[in-house]
C-alpha positions as semicolon CSV with decimal commas, in nm:
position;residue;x (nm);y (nm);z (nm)
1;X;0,006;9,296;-5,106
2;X;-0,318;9,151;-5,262
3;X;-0,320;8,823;-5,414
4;X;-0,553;8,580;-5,565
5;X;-0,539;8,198;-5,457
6;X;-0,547;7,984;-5,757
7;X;-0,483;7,623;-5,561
8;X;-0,416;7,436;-5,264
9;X;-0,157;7,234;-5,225
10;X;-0,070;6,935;-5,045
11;X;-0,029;7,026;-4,708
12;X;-0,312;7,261;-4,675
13;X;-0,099;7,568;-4,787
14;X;-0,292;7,841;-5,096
15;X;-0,092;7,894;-5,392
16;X;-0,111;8,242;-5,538
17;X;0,099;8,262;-5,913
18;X;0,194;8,656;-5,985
19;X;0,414;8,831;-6,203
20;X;0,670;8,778;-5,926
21;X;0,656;8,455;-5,863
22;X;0,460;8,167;-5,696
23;X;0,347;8,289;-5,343
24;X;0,245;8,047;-5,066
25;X;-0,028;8,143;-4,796
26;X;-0,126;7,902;-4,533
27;X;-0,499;7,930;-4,430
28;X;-0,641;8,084;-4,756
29;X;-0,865;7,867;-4,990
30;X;-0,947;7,846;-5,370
31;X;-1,089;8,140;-5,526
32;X;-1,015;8,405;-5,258
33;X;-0,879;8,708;-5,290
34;X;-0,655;8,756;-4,951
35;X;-0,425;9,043;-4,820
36;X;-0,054;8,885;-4,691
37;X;0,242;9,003;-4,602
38;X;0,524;8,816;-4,706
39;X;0,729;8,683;-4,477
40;X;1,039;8,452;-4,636
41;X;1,147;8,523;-5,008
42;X;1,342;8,260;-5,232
43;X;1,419;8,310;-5,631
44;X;1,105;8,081;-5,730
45;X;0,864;8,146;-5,490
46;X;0,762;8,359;-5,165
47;X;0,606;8,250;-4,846
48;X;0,354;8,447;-4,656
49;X;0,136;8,503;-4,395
50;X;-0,244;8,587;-4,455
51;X;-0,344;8,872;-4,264
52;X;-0,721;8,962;-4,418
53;X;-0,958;8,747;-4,627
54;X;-1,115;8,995;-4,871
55;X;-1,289;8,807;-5,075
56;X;-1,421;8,509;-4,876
57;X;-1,455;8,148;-5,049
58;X;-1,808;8,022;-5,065
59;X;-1,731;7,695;-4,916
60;X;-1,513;7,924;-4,621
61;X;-1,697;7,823;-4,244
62;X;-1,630;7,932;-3,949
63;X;-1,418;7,610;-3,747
64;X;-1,673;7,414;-3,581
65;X;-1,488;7,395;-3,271
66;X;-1,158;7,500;-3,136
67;X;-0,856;7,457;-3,360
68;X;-0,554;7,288;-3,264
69;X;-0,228;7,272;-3,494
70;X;-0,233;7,075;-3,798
71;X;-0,603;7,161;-3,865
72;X;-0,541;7,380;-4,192
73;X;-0,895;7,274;-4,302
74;X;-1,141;7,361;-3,995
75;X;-1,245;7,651;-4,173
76;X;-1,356;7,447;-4,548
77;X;-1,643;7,266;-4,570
78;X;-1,591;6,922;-4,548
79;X;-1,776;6,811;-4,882
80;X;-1,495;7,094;-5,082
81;X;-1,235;6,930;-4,821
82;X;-1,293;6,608;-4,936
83;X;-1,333;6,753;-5,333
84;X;-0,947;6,936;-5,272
85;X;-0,803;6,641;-5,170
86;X;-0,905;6,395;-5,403
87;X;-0,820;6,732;-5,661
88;X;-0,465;6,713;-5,471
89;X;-0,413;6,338;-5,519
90;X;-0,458;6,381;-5,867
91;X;-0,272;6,668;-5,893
92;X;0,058;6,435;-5,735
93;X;-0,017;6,169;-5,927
94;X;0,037;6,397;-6,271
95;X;0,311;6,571;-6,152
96;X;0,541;6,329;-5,947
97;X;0,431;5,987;-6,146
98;X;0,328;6,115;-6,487
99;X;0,065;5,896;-6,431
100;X;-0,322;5,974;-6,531
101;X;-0,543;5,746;-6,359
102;X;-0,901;5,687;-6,525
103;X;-0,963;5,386;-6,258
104;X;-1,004;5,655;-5,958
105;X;-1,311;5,617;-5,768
106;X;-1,468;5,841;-5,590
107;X;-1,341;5,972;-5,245
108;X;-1,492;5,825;-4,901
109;X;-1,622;6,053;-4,647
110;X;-1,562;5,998;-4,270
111;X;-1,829;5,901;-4,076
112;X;-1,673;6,167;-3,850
113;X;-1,520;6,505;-3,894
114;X;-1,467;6,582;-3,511
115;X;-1,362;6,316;-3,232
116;X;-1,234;6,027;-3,443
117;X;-0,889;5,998;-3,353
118;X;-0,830;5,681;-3,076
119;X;-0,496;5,806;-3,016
120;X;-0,288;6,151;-2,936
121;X;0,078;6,193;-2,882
122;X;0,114;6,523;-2,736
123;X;0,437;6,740;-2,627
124;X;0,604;6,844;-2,270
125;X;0,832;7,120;-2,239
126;X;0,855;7,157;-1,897
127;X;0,602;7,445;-1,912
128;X;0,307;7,358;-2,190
129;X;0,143;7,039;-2,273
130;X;0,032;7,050;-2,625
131;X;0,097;6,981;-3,053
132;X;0,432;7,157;-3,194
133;X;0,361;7,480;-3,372
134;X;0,419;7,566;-3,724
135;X;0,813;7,687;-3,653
136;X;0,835;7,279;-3,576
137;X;0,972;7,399;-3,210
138;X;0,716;7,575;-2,992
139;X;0,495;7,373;-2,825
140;X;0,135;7,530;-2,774
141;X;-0,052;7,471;-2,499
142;X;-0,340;7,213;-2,592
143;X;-0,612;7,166;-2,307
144;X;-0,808;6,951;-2,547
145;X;-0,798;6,827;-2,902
146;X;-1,124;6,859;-3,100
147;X;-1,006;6,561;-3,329
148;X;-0,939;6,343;-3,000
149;X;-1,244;6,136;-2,880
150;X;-1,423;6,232;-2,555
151;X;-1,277;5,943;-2,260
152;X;-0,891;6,080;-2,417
153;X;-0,968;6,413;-2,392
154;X;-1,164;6,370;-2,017
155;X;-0,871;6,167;-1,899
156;X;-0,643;6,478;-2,064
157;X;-0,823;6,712;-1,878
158;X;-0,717;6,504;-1,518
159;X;-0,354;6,478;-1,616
160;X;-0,319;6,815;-1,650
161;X;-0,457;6,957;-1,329
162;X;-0,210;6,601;-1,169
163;X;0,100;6,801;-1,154
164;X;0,288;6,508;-1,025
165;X;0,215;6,310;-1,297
166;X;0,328;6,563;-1,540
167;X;0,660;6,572;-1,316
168;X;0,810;6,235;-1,403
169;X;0,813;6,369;-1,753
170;X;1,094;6,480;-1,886
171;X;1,125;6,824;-2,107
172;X;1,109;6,745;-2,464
173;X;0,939;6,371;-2,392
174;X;0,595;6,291;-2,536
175;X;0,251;6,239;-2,407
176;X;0,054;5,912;-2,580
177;X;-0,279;5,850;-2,460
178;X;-0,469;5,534;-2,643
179;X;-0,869;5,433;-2,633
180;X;-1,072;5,144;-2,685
181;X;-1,368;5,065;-2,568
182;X;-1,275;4,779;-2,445
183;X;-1,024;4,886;-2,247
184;X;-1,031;5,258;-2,173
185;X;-0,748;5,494;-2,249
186;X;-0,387;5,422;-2,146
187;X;-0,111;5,659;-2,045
188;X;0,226;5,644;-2,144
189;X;0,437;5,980;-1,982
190;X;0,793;6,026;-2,142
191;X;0,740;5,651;-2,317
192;X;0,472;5,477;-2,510
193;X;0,190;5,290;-2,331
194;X;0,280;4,934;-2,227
195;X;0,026;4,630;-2,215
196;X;-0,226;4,498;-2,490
197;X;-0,537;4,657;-2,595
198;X;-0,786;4,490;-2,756
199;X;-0,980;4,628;-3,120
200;X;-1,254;4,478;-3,248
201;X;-1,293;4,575;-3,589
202;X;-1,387;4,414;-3,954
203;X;-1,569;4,167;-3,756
204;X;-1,245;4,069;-3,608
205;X;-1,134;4,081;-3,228
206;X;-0,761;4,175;-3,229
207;X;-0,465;4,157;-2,966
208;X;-0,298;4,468;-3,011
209;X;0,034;4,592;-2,800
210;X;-0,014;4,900;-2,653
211;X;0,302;5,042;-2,811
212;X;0,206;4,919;-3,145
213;X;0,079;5,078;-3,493
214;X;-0,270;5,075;-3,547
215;X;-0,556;5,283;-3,731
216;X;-0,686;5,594;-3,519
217;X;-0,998;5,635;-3,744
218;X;-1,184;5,315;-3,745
219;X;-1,494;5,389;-3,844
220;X;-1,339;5,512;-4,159
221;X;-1,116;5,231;-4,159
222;X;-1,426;4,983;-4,139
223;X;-1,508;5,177;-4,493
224;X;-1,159;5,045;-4,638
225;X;-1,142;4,720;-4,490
226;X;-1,476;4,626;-4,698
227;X;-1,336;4,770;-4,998
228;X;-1,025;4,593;-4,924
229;X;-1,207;4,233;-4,851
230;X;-1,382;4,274;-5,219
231;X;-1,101;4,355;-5,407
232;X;-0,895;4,084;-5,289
233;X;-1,132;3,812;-5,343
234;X;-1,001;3,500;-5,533
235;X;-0,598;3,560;-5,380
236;X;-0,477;3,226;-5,202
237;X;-0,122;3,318;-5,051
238;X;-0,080;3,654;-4,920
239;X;0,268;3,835;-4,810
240;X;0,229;4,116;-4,620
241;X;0,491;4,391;-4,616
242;X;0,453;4,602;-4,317
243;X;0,198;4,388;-4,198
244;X;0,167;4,539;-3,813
245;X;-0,062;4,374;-3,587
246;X;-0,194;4,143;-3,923
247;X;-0,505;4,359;-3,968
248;X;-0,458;4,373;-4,349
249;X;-0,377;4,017;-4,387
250;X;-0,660;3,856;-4,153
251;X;-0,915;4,076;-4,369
252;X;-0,791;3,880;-4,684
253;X;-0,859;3,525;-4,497
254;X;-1,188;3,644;-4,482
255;X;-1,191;3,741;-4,855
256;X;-1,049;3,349;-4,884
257;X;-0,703;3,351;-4,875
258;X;-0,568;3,047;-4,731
259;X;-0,164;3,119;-4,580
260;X;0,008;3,458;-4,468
261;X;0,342;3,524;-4,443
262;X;0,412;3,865;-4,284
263;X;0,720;4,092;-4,242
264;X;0,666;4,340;-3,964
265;X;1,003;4,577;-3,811
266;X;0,848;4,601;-3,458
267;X;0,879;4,335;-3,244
268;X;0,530;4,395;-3,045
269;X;0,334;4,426;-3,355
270;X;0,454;4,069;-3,472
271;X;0,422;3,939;-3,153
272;X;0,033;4,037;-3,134
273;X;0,016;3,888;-3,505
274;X;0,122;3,571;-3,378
275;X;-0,159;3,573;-3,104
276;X;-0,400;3,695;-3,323
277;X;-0,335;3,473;-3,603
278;X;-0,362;3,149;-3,316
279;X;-0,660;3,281;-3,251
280;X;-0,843;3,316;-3,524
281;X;-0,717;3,015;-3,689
282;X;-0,536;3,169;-3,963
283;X;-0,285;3,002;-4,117
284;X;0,021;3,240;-4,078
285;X;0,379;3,297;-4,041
286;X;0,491;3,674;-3,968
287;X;0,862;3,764;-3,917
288;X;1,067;4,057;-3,699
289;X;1,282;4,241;-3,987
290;X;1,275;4,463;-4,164
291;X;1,101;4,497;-4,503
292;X;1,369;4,512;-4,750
293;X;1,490;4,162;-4,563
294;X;1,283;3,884;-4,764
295;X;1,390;3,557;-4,651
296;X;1,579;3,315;-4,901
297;X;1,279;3,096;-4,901
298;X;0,988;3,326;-4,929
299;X;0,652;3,133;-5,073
300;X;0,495;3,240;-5,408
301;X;0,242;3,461;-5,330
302;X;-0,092;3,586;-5,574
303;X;-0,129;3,902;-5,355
304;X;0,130;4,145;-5,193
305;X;0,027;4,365;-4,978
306;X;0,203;4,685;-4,862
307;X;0,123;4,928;-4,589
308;X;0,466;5,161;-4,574
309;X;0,506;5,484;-4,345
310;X;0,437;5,845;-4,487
311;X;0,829;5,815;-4,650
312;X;0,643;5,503;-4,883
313;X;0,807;5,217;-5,027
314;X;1,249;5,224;-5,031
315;X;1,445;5,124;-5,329
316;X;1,504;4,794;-5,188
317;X;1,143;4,717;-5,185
318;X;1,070;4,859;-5,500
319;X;1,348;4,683;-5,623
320;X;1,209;4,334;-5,459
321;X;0,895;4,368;-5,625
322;X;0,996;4,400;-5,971
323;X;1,225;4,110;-5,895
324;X;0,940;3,875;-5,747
325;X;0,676;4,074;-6,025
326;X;0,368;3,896;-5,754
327;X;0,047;3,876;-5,991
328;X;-0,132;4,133;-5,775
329;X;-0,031;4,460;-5,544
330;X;-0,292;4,571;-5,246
331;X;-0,081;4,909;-5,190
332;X;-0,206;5,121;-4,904
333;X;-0,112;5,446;-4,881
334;X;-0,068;5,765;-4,632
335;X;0,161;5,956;-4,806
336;X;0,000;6,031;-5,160
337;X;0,351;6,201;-5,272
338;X;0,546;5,910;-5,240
339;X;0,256;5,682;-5,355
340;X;0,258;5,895;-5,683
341;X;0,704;5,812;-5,666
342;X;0,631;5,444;-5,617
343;X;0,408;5,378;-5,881
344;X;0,550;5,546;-6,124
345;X;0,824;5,347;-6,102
346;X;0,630;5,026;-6,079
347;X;0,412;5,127;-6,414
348;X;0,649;4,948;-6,587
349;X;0,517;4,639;-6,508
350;X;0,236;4,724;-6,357
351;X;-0,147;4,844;-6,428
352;X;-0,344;5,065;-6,178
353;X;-0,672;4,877;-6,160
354;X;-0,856;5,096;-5,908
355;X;-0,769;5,324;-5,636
356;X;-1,011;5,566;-5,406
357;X;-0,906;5,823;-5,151
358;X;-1,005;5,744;-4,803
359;X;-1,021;6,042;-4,599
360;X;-0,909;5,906;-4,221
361;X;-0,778;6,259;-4,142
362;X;-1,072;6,515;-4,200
363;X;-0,995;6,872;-4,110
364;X;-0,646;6,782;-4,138
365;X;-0,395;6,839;-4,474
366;X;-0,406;6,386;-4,508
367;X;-0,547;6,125;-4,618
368;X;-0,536;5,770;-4,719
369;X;-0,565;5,534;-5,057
370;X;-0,623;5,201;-5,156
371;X;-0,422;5,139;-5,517
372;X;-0,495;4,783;-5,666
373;X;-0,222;4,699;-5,916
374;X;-0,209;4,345;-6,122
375;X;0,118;4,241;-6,376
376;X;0,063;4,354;-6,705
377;X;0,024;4,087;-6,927
């Protein structure tokens, strides 16, 4: 059948309404009129699989490069990539957190659209090295990864052709390759990558474990770490939820804030903290729990800042904050659905002062925000 693709929803995937019912087509854009076939049908909706562009986009490309999974925008233009997310953020934040946000700032660019990633996890299956496909089970064969930077994807290249290495890999175990500069790009085969790498960003040099969060985009990170260090200025005592390797928190001494206290779940991560904060003469105290685990004598703090996975903040936390009500919220976000969740249940006591999309994942369906929140009075 013909159908006409009225949005795009989070997650890359067109959205066709019809007399029948809202249809789904991965790979089709805004405005396009697209042959499918459908290939799954539920009571409220259809999903489908595009089999002709008739009626091309104007902002439609052809990929730059070669695509790998999870690139469902390699074939947008980046500036109406960039407009359709910031459109799709908006979009959540009506529809999940009833919220309407006249604070939102414009979206930031990457510096990069192509080779900005410091970091790929890859797949073995005793056969093909490579991303899972869209059934979330086949793994396709990935000799390189456009979004990968070039000494990750050279190594990648020598792996592959070392058939031994690839040997003492178990099927179904991951690949992790990690970059620096200042270190080259470690290996971990069937485990992460063990040592410590270090990052220099923000004007900071960092101590990070090799197994350990951090960034993958950093030149786009640079971009939120100055809107960060502004936005913070004036906050004193600082707890940081999630707080990793301490990136987040040693930004805010340079914004002035005299004493951290950090709660990180992986033992590595708050282990680098500690070095880091030792070494850049920050005064800091970071703990190994969990986030929902605040300790019975937690300081008063001006400025919370939270950093959660894609699944966002848990009821605990939520819960914690309203409880604590800190004067101001830094909340940093990858997962714009559960951001949209979160704050609409913290609008009760809360006001959205600013927020602004960040786009560390171009060509890809995500992206990040910064939300600044302060107590209503």
């Amino acid at each position: 059948m013909e159908v006409e693709i009225q949005d795009v929803g989070y997650g890359g995937v067109g959205v066709a309404r019809t007399a029948d019912g809202v249809i789904f087509v991965p790979g089709a854009f805004i405005g396009e009129r697209v042959d499918v076939e459908i290939t799954r049908k539920k009571k409220r909706f259809a999903q489908a699989r595009l089999l002709k562009v008739l009626t091309p986009s104007p902002d439609r490309r052809e990929p730059e490069t070669a695509v790998v999974p999870g690139m469902v925008y390699a074939a947008l233009d980046y500036s109406a990539e960039l407009a359709l997310k910031q459109h799709q953020l908006q979009t959540l934040l009506q529809r999940i957190g009833r919220l309407d946000v006249p604070q939102m700032l414009p979206p930031v660019a990457s510096p990069s659209t192509l080779h900005y990633r410091n970091k790929l996890t890859l797949h073995w299956d005793g056969r093909r090295l490579g991303y899972i496909g869209e059934d979330n089970r086949t793994v396709i064969d990935t000799p390189s990864c456009p979004l990968s930077c070039a000494p990750i994807n050279d190594l990648l290249r020598q792996l592959r052709a070392d058939k031994l290495a690839l040997r003492r890999v178990k099927r179904g175990e991951r690949v992790v390759l990690r970059y620096t500069p200042q270190d080259g790009v470690v290996v971990g085969l069937g485990r992460p990558p063990e040592g410590m790498l270090t990052e220099e960003i923000a004007s900071l040099t960092l101590s990070v474990a090799a197994d350990a969060f951090f960034q993958v985009n950093l030149p786009c990170v640079e971009l939120l770490l100055n809107a960060f260090r502004e936005r913070v200025k004036g906050c004193e005592r600082v707890f940081d939820l999630y707080c990793g390797t301490g990136l987040f928190g040693f930004v805010a001494a340079q914004a002035g804030a005299k004493e951290i206290f950090g709660l990180e779940i992986s033992p590595s991560a708050v282990a680098s903290a500690k070095e880091n904060a030792k070494h850049l003469g920050v005064k800091a105290n970071y703990r190994c729990a969990p986030s929902e685990c605040l300790p019975n004598n937690l300081p008063a703090a001006d400025l919370w800042i939270v950093d959660p996975p894609r699944d966002g903040l848990s009821d605990d936390v939520r819960k914690n904050i309203l409880d604590y009500l800190p004067p101001r919220i830094a909340y940093i976000s990858c997962g714009p659905d559960t951001l949209a969740r979160d704050l609409a249940q913290l609008s009760e006591r809360y006001q959205i002062d600013s927020m602004q999309l960040f786009d560390f994942f171009p060509r890809t369906a995500h992206f990040e925000t910064l939300t600044m929140l302060s107590l209503r009075s």
